[in-house]
C-alpha positions in Angstrom: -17.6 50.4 37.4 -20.9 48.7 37.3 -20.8 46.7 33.8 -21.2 43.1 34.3 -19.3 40.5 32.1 -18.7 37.2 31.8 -15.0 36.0 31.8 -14.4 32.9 30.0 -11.3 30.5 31.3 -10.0 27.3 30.4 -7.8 24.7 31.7 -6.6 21.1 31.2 -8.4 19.7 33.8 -11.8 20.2 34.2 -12.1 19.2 37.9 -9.3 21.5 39.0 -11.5 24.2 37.0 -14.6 23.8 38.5 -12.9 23.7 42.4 -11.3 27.3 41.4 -14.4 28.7 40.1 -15.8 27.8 43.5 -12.8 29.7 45.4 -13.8 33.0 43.2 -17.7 32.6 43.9 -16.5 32.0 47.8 -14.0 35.0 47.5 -17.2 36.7 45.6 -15.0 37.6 42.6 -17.8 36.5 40.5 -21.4 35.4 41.1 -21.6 32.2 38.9 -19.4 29.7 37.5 -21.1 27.5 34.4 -18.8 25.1 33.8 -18.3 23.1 30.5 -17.0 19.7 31.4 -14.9 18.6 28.3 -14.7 21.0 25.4 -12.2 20.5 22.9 -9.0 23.3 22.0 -7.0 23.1 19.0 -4.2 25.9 19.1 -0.6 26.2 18.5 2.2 26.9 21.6 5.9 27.2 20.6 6.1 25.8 17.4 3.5 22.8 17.9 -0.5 22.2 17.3 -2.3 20.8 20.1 -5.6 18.9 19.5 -6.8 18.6 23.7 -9.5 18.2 26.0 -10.2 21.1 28.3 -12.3 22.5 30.5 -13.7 25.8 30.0 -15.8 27.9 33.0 -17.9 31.3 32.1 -17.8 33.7 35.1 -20.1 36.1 35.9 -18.8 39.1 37.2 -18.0 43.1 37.4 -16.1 44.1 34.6 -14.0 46.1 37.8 -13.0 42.6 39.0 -11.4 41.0 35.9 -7.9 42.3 36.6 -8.2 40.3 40.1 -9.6 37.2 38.3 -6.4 37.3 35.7 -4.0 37.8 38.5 -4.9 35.0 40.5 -5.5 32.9 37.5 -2.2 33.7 36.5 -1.3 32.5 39.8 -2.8 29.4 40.4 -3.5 28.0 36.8 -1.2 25.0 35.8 -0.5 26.5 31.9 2.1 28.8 31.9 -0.3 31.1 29.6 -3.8 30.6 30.8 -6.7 31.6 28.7 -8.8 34.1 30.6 -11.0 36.2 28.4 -13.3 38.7 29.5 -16.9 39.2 27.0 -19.6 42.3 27.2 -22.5 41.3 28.3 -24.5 44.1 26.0 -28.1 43.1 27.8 -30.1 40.5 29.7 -32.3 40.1 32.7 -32.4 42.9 34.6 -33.0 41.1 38.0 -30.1 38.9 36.9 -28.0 41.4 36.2 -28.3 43.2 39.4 -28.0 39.7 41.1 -24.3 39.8 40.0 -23.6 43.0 41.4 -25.3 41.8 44.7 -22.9 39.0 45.0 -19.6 40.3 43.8 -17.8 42.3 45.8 -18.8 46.2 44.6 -14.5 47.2 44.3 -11.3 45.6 43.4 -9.5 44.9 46.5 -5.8 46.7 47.0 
């Protein structure tokens, strides 16, 4: 699968996000990481509404990867539920585009 997305994640702490976007650019699970320093998420978990600052990180990526990026955000996040959403990228730059492909690995490891 060629399609290229862009994986959306968020976490309490913005540093911690921004060193494990680096691990999946190193690991080449994605080919960028745009981090948002401090956004703010208001949502409801087990009965109570949270009003917090978060971090949030768009990945670019193979839409073949995104099972290996929810598994090892599963893994390593510190939420017990981690947000990790995966968007179509319908168009763009086609150098860009092909860019990602070039630096993400071309299939899911086993």
């Amino acid at each position: 699968m060629d399609e290229v997305c862009e994986v959306v994640i968020t976490a309490p702490d913005p540093d911690w996000l921004v060193e494990f976007a680096r691990r999946l650019v190193e690991d080449r699970l994605c080919a960028a990481g745009h981090n948002f320093q401090t956004i703010r998420s208001i949502y409801r978990w087990q009965g109570e509404i949270y009003d917090r600052s978060e971090g949030r990180v768009a990945l670019h990526t193979r839409l073949a990867l995104v099972p290996q990026i929810i598994e090892r955000t599963t893994r390593e996040h510190p939420y017990e539920v981690p947000c990790v959403v995966a968007l179509p990228i319908a168009d763009g730059n086609p150098e860009y585009l092909s860019w990602v492909r070039s630096e993400t690995v071309s299939s899911p490891r086993r």
